[in-house]
N, C-alpha and C positions, 0 to 999 in steps of 0.2 A: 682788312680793316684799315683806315683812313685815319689819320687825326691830325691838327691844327693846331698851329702854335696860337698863345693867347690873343696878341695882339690879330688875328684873322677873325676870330669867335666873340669873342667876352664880350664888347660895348655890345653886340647886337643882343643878344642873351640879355645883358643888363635893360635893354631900350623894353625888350619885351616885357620883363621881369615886370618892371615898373608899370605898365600897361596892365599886364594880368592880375598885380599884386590890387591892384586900386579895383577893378572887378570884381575879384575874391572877396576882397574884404566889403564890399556893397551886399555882398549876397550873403555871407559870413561874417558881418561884425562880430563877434565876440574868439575869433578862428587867429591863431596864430599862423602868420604866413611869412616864410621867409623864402629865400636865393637859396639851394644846396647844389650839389652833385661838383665837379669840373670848376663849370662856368663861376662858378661862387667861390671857387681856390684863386688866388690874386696868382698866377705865372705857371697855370696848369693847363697841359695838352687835353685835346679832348675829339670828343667824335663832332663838336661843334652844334650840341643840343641844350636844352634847358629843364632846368629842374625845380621844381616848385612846393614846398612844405609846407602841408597847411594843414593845424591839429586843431582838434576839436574835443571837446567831453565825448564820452561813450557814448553818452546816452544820445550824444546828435548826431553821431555818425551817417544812421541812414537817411536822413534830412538832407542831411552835408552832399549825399549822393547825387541825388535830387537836383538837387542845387550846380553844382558842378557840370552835370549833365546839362543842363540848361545853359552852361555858359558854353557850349561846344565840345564838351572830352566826353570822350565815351570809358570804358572801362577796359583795362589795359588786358590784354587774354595774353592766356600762358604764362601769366605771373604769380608770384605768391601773393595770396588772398586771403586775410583772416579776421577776424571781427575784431581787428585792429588796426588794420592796413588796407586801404584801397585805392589800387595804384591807375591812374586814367595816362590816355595818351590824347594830344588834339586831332578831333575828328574832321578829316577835309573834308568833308561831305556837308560840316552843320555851318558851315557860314558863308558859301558858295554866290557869288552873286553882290556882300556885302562888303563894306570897310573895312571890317575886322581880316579880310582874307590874307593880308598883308602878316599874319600871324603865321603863315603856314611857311615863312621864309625857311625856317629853322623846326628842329622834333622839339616837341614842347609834352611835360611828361607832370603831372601833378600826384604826390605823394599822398593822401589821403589818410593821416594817424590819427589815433586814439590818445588824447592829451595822456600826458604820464605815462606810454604804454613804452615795451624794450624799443622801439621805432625811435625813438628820439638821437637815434643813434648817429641818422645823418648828419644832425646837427653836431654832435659831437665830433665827429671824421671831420665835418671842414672844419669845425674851429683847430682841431688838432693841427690841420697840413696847413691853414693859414698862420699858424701861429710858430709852425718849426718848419721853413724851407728845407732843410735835410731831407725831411719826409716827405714831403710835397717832390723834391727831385726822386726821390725813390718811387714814388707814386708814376712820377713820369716815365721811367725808365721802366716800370712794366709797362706800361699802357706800350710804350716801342718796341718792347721786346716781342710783343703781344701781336705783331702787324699782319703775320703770316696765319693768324690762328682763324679759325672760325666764332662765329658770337659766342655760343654755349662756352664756350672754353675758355673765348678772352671774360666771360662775366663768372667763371668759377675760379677763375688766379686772381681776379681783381676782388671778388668774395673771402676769396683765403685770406689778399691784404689787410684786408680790411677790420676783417674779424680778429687777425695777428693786434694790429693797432690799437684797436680796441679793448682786447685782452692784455694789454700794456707789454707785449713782446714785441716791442720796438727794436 
C-alpha cells in the first residue's frame, strides 16, 4: 500500500470535489453533499483518492441511484450495502471520449446515506481529526504502519480506529 503526503493529493481531490459537488447537487438539490474520507482531513496521508457524502431522505434513496448512475459511478461491489448506504465508485467506462474524463485522474468514491441514518458517521470522524491534530497524527501513523499490509487488513485496523474514536476511546 502506497500513500501520499498532503500537500501531493488534497488540492487535486479539492479541484474535483468542487467539480462533482456542483453536479450532485444539479441532480440532487435537496442532497446534502460534502468532502469526507483523508482528502477532507487538513495534513492527512492518504491513498491519494476522494470521497464524496451525499445524504438524502429514505424515501429518495433509490431515485438518488438513478441519478448517481447517470452521472458516471456505478455501484461499488464488495461493499457494505444496506437500505442505508450506497457506496458507488467512478466508472471509466461512462465518460470515455468526453471532457469530464479528466475526472479519472484520481479514485473517486461517493457515499450514498440515508439522511439521519448511523452513516453520518463519516461526517463526524473528519470533524473529529480536523478538529484535534493528535488524532489526526495517530490516524497517520496507522495508515504507515499499515504499508506492508494487504487491503482487507489495512481497511479492518483503519475500521477498528475508527469505530474506537467514535466510541469516545480516544
Amino acid at each position: 500500500m502506497r500513500f501520499l503526503e498532503p500537500e501531493q493529493y488534497q488540492h487535486l481531490a479539492e479541484r474535483h470535489y468542487d467539480i462533482l459537488s456542483k453536479r450532485i447537487r444539479l441532480v440532487l438539490p435537496l442532497a446534502t453533499v460534502e468532502h469526507i474520507g483523508s482528502s477532507a482531513i487538513h495534513g492527512a496521508i492518504s491513498k491519494g483518492d476522494l470521497d464524496i457524502y451525499v445524504a438524502v431522505d429514505v424515501m429518495e434513496l433509490k431515485a438518488a441511484v438513478a441519478k448517481i448512475e447517470r452521472l458516471g459511478f456505478r455501484v461499488k461491489q464488495g461493499s457494505l450495502r444496506t437500505e442505508s448506504l450506497c457506496p458507488f465508485e467512478l466508472d471509466p467506462n461512462a465518460n470515455k471520449g468526453r471532457s469530464t474524463n479528466a475526472l479519472t485522474e484520481i479514485d473517486i468514491g461517493i457515499q450514498l446515506v440515508a439522511r439521519n441514518s448511523q452513516f453520518e458517521f463519516f461526517l463526524k470522524f473528519r470533524d473529529m481529526l480536523n478538529a484535534n491534530p493528535q488524532l489526526r497524527d495517530r490516524y497517520n501513523l496507522l495508515k504507515l504502519s499499515s504499508v506492508s499490509l494487504d487491503a482487507d487488513d489495512y481497511r479492518k485496523i483503519k475500521s477498528e480506529f475508527i469505530e474506537s474514536l467514535l466510541d469516545g476511546n480516544q
